[in-house]
Each structure stands twice: as C-alpha cells, then as structure tokens.
N, C-alpha and C positions, 0 to 999 in steps of 0.2 A: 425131764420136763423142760420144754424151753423158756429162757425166761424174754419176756417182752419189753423189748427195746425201743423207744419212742423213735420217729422217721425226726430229723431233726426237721424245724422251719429256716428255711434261706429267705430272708427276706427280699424283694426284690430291691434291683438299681433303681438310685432315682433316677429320673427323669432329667436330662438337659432341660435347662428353663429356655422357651422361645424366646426367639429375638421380638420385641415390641413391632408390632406394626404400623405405628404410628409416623415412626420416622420417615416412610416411604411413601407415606398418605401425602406427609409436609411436602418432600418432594416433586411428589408427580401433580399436588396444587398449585407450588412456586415454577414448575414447568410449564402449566397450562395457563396461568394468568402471565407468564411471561409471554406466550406465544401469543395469547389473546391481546395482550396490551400493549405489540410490540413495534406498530408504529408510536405511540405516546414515549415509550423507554426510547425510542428513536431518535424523537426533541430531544426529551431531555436529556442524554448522551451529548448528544449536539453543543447544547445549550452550557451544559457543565465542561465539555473540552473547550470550544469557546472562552469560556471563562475561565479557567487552566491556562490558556497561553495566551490570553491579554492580562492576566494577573501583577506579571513582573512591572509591564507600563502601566499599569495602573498605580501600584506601589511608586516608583517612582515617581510620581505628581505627585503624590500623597505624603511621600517624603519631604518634597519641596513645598511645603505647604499649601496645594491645592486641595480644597473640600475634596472628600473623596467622590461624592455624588459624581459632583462637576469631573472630576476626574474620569470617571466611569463612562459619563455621557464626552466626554471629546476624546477616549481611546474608539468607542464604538462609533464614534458621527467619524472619526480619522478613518476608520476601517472601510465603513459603508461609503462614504464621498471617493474614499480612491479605489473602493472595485468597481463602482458606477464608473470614474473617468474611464479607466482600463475597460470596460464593457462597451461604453459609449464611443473609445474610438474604436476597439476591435469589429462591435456585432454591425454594427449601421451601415459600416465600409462593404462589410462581404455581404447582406443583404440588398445595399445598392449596385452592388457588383451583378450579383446574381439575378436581381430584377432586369437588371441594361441587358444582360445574354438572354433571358428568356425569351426578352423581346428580337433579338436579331439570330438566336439559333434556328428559327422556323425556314429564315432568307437561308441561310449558310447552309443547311442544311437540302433547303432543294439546289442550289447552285455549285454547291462544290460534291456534298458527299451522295448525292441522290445517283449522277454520272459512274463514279467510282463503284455503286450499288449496285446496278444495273451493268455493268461491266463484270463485274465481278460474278452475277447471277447466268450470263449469256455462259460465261468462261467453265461453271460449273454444272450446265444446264448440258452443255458439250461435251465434256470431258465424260460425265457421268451418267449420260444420256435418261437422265430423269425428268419428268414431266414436271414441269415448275413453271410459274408465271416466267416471263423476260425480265420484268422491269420490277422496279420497285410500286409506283403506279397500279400495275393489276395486283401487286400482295395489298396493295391497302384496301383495292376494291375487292377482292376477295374475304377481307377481312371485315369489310364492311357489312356483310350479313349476320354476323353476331352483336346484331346492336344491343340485344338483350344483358350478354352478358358484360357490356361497354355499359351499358345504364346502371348494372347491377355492379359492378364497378367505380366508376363515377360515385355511385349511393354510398359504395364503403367509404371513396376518398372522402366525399363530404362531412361523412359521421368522424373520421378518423380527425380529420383537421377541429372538427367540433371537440372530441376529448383533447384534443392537444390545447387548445384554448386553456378548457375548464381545468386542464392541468398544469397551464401557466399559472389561470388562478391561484388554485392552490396550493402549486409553489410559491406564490406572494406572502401569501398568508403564513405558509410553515415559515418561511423566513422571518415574517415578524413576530413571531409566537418565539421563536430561535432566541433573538435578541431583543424581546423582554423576560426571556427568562435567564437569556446569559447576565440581564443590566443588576438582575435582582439578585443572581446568585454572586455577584460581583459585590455587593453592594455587603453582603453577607458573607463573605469567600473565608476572613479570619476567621469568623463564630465558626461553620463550617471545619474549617480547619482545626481548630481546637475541639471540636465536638466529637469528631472521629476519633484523634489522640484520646481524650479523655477513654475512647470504652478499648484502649489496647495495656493490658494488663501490664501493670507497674513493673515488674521483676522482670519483664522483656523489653520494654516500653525502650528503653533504649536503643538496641537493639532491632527493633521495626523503625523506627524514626530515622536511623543513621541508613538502615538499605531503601526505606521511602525516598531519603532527601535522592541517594545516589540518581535513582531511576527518575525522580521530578529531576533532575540537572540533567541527565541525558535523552530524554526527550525534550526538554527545554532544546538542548544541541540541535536534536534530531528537527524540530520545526522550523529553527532560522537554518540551518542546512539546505532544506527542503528551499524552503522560498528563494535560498542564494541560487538553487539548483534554476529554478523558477527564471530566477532573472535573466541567470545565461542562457537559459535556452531561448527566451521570450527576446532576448537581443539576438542571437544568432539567426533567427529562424524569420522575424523582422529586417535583418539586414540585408540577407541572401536573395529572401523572396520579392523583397525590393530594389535589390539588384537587377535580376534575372528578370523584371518587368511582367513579376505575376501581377492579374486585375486584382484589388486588396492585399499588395502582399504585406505591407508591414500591417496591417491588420490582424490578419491569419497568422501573420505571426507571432503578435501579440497573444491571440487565443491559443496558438501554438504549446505558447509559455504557461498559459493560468491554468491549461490542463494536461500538463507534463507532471501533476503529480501523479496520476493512475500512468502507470507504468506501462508503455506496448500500446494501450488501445488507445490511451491519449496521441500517440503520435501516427497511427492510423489512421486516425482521424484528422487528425491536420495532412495527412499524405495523402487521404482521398479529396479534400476539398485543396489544395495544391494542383492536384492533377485534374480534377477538372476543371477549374478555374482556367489553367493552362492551355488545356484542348478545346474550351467552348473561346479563347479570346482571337478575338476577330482581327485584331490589328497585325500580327506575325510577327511579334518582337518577344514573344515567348517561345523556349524549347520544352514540351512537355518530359524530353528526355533530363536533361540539361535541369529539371524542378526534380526528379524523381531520384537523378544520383545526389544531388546536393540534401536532399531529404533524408537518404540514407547514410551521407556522411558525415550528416549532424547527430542522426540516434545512435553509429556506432561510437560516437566520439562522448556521446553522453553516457553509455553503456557501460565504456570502456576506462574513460577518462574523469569525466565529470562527476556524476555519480559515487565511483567509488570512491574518489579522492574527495571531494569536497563537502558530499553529507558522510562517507564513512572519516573522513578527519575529524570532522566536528563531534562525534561521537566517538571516537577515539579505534574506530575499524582499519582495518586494513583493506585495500581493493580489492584483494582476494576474498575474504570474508564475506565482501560485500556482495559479491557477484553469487558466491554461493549462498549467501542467505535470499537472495530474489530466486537464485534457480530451483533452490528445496521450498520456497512458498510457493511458487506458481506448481511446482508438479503436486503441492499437498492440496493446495487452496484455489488454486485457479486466480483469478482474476484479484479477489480477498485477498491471497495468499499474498501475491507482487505487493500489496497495499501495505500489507502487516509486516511484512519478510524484515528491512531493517529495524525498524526500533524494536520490534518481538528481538533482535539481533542483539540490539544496544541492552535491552534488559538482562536478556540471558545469560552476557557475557558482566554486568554488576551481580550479578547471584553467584555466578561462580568465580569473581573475583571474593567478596564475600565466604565461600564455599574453603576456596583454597586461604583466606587466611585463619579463618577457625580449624583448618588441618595442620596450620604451621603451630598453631598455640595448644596442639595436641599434646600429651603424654607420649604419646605414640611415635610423634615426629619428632619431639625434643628432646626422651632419652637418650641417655650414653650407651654406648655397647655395653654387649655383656663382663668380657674381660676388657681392660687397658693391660696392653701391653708393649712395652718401650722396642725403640728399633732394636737396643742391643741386645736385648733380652731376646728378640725375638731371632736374634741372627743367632741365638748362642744356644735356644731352644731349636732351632732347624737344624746344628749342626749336628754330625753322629761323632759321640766321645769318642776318645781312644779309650780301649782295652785297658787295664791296668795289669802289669806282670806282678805277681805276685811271689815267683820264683825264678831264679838267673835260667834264661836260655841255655840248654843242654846244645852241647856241639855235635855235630853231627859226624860220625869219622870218616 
C-alpha cells in the first residue's frame, strides 16, 4: 500500500522592490523649467558671474573704508563709463568710415571696376563662346526685370533692419536688468556666500571650501589673463592697422581687442571688416594684401605666443596644455567649446591636483614593502653556498 507523501510547498522569490519613480518625474521637471526659463537663468548667470569677478574690487574699497553700497556703485559706474569710452572711440569711427565709402563706392565703382567688368566679360564671352551680355550695363538691365523679386527683397531688408532695432532695444534693456541684478547680488555676495557653506555638510566642509577657494583663485587668474590677453591684442591690431593707413584703423582695432575673447570668430571678424575697409578706400595708401598678412601674423602670434603664455601662465598652464585644451573644446563644443576649453582646463587640472594628493596620503602609496631587506643580506641571499664536505676527498689513482 502506498503511503501518501505531501508535494512540499516552495514558496515563491520575492519580488525586486522598484526603483521609485518619482526621482525621474523631479528630473525631467528640473529639465523642462530649465529649458523653458532659459533665457531668465541667462541674466542671471550673467548677473552672478558679474558679480563673482567684480567681488575682489569691491572688497577692497570696503576694506579701506568705503561703504560698501558706494563701493558697489563706483566698481560698476568704473566698469560701464570705460566700456562706453572703448565703444565710443572704436564703434563711431568704423561707422563714419563706412558711411564716407557708401557714399563714394557707387563713383569708384562705375569708373575703375565697371571697365575691368566688362573686360573681363568680352574676354570670357570669347574664350567660351557663351551667349552673355558684353558689358556690365546690359547684366543690370537684364536684371532689371525681376523688380518683383528686388521689391520682395528690399521688403525683407526693411523688416530685417526693423528687428535689428527692436533687438538693440532689448539688448539695452538685458544689460540693465544684468547690472541691477549684478549691484544687488554684490550688495549681498558675503550672505550668499555664507549661505551656500552653511548647507555643505560639516564632516566634509573642509574639504569643499579648500577645492572651492582653489577653483575661485584660478578663474580669478583665468579673468585678468583674459583681459591682459585683451589689451595686447587691442594695442597690436590698433597700431598696425593704423600704420598700414586702414580708414578706422585704430578703431577696428580697438574692437579687434574687446572681442578677442571668443576665440577664431572674434578675429574673423575683425579680418573681414579690415579687408574691406581696405578694398573700398579710395585714397591708395592702403594694401588690402599688406592688412590681410599683418592680420594673420597677429592671430598666429596670439595662438601661439600670447595666449598660451600669458592666460595659461596666469593659471599655472603650460602652452602646450593650452593649445590642446582649445583644440579638444572646439572639436567637442564648437564655438562654446573654444569659449570654455581653458578655465574647464584650469579646473580640471585643481581636482586632480587635489586627486593626486589624497593618493599620496593613501595607505596604499605610503606602505612599506612587503619584506626589508639589507644590501648585505641581499648579496649573501643571491649568492649560491659552497657545498660542505663532509668526508676528506678520496684520491683518485
């Protein structure tokens, strides 16, 4: 008879507990109010770097007993009265420049290049035996049938120059919103600063504070770098150009200098308005060739010379470093990239200073080897003993 054996019960595995979903809610709402609110985080970015690197002079008034308010207001009224001068000789020059050519390039242009046009149209009219107007004359008249799309044209420049207006406007505006919000967060910078310390937990607190200061001193470096960078190029590029008897040149060169911080396209910019400035001047005392190599032997020397030596000194880089932190940020970042590439540089290189000295205070690095062993000892352990005889050597007959 068989006897009945119960099936045992397996209870089943738990369950993995899910990851909460909440955390990813937080997220992807701190992504999309960042995206949505992201010219406002713009200002004020603005506004708090601002007030990050006017800090130090400010403190210093305040040291010497100047209210600090008053302090506040003549670092920012110093800042604002000498970018206006700088703006005021650079911008007035190259737009009275350019006003004078607009008016004489119409003449110059039927009397010197109109001949050369039309020479040059005969010469490929022949050569290539295509049916082409002769002259430059019939391309205009021929061109003169699409007045439609000349009016519809004309209609965008109008509109386009109306947003560029309304977009001076309100770049007036961001800049004063800029710097009352730089005056107030100035005005508040220590609370601020103590506010943040306070929420970085006590047992590390040291420790963030000592690699915070590092990274505030070298970008501190990295700003007046920057603007020494500034100065030299704003004087070389003013001297040459008003050598070389460009129309505005120590202007242009001045503007040359205040936007030699964006790396490459700042000096594209001054290369383009250089050369044509040069090409439209009427008088013949300029060589457009003669502005174009002098242009490029100013960016290589800044590339090369300037640059790396004088903002990576200041921040304690090498030239080599330098150049390759610009060439791995423009290939990562583009345009951002060249912008960020040094001081992302100067930081990176405080964290693993930081890095390699909490490896030197390792266990790991400041144990002793496993055995100690003396030179003698070791000469005498390498050696191979003699044999010991144990019994006199038997002669051999």
């Amino acid at each position: 008879m068989e006897t009945y054996r119960p099936v045992p019960i397996h209870p089943k595995p738990a369950e993995a507990p899910r990851a909460p979903l909440w955390p990813w809610v937080l997220v992807a709402a701190a992504l999309g109010l960042t995206w949505w609110f992201r010219d406002l985080l713009m200002l004020l970015g603005t506004a708090f770097g601002l007030a990050w690197a006017l800090s130090p002079a400010v403190d210093w008034l305040a040291d010497r007993r100047v209210p600090r308010m008053l302090a506040i207001a003549a670092v920012l009224l110093g800042v604002g009265v000498a970018a206006t001068v700088l703006l005021w000789i650079a911008i007035p020059d190259i737009v009275e420049n350019f006003t004078h050519l607009a008016g004489t390039v119409p003449q110059r242009v039927q009397n010197d290049w109109m001949p050369r046009i039309n020479r040059g149209l005969l010469w490929l009219r022949r050569r290539s035996h295509l049916r082409i107007p002769l002259t430059a004359d019939a391309w205009i008249t021929s061109l003169a049938s699409r007045l439609g799309s000349v009016a519809q044209g004309s209609l965008s420049v109008v509109t386009s120059a109306a947003g560029v207006s309304l977009s001076i406007v309100e770049f007036a505006v961001e800049v004063l919103i800029v710097l009352a919000l730089a005056f107030y967060a100035l005005s508040g910078w220590r609370g601020i600063v103590d506010g943040v310390t306070g929420l970085v937990p006590t047992r590390s607190r040291g420790d963030v504070l000592r690699v915070a200061g590092g990274v505030d001193r070298v970008l501190g470096r990295f700003v007046r770098g920057q603007f020494m960078v500034m100065l030299i190029l704003g004087t070389l590029f003013a001297a040459g150009l008003g050598a070389l008897k460009v129309p505005a040149g120590v202007g242009l060169g001045i503007f040359a200098g205040l936007i030699a911080f964006v790396p490459y396209l700042g000096f594209f910019i001054a290369l383009g308005l250089a050369t044509l400035l040069a090409a439209l001047d009427t008088t013949g005392q300029c060589s457009v060739a003669a502005v174009v190599v002098f242009m490029f032997v100013v960016h290589l020397l800044d590339i090369l010379v300037v640059t790396p030596r004088v903002l990576g000194g200041s921040i304690g880089l090498s030239p080599i470093v330098v150049i390759i932190a610009l060439l791995a940020g423009a290939k990562a970042l583009g345009l951002l990239g060249l912008l960020i590439a040094v001081p992302a540089a100067a930081v990176i290189k405080v964290l693993l200073d930081e890095l390699v000295d909490w490896y030197k205070s390792t266990h790991f690095y400041s144990a002793p080897p496993l055995h100690t062993i003396d030179n003698d000892d070791a000469i005498g352990s390498t050696a191979i003993p003699a044999p010991r005889l144990t019994q006199p050597p038997t002669e051999m007959p």
